[in-house]
C-alpha positions in Angstrom: 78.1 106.3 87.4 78.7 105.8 91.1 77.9 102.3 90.8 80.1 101.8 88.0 83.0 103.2 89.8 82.5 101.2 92.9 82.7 97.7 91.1 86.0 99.5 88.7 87.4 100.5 91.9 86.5 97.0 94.3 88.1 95.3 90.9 91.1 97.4 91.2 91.8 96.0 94.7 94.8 93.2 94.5 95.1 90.0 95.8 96.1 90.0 99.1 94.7 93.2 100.1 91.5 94.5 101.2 89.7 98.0 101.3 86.7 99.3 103.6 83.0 100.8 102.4 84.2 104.3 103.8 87.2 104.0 101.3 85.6 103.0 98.4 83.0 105.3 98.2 85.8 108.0 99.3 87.1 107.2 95.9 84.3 107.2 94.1 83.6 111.1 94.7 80.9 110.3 97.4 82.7 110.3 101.4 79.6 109.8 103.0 78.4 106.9 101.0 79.7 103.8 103.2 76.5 102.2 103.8 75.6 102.7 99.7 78.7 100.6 98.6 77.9 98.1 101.5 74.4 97.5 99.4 76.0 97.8 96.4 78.4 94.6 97.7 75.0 93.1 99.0 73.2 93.1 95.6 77.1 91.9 94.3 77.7 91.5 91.1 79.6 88.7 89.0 83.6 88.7 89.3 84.0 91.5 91.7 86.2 90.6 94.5 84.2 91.7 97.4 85.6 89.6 99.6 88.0 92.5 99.7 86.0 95.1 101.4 85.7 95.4 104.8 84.3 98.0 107.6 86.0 101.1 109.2 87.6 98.7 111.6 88.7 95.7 109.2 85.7 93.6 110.5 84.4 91.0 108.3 81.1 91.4 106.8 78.3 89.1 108.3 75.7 89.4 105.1 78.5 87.9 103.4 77.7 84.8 101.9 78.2 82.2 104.3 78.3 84.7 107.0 81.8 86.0 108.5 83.2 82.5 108.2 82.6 82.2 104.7 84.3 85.9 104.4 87.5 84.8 106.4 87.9 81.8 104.3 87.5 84.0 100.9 90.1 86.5 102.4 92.5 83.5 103.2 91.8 82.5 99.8 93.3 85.6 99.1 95.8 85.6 101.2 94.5 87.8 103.7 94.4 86.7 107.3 91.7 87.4 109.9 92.0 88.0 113.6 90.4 86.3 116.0 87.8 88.9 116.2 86.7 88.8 112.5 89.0 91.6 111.8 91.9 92.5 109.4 94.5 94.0 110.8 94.4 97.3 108.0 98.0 98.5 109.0 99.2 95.2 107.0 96.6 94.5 104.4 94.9 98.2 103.7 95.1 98.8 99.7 95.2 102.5 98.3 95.5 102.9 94.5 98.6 105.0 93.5 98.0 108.0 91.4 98.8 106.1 88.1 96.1 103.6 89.0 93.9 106.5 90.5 94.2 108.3 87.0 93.3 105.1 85.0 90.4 104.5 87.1 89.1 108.0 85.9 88.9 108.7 89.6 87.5 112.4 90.6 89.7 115.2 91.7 88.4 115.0 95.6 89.5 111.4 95.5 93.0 112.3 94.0 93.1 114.7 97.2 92.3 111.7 99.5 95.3 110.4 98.4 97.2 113.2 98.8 96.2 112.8 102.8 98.7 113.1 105.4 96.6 110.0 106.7 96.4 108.5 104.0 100.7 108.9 103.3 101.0 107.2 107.1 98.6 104.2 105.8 100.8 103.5 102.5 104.4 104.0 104.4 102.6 100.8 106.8 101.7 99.1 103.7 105.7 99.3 102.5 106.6 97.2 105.1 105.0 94.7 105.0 
């Protein structure tokens, strides 16, 4: 089920916007499972976006296929741009679902209070203007 609702949720992710492992798993109804979602991306998985998911910091992720180069260029791809440190600047490009999207996902209620976060309120308002 949690794997399930990692690749529903990595899917959900729009163009042009990228989440991190902390996040997804967040969502998924598991906080503490970072480093599961980053093998889940590793074993991949066929026409999930992960070039979309990033670390707690927006760095780029070097088991990626063709290392963090071959990252930055699927991110620009997507119209996401990296730094020169192999980072994504999250106040710009950081995606959270809204609730409708939360609720079609089938998302648990501890992820529907994530998003409910004062943090997580500060993170979308940064999102608006860009």
């Amino acid at each position: 089920m949690f794997v399930e609702r990692v690749h529903a949720l990595v899917r959900a992710v729009p163009k042009g916007r990228v989440a991190t492992y902390g996040q997804i798993a967040r969502l998924a109804g598991r906080p503490r499972a970072a480093r599961e979602v980053g093998w889940i991306a590793h074993a991949g998985g066929d026409g999930i976006p992960w070039q979309r998911v990033v670390n707690r910091t927006g760095g780029l992720a070097s088991g990626y296929s063709g290392g963090r180069t071959g990252h930055r260029r699927a991110l620009a791809r997507d119209g996401v741009r990296a730094g020169s440190e192999d980072r994504v600047d999250l106040s710009a490009y950081q995606w959270w679902p809204d609730h409708q999207t939360a609720r079609r996902l089938g998302l648990p209620p501890e992820a529907m209070a994530a998003l409910a976060a004062p943090a997580h309120r500060v993170r979308q308002a940064a999102g608006r203007r860009r």
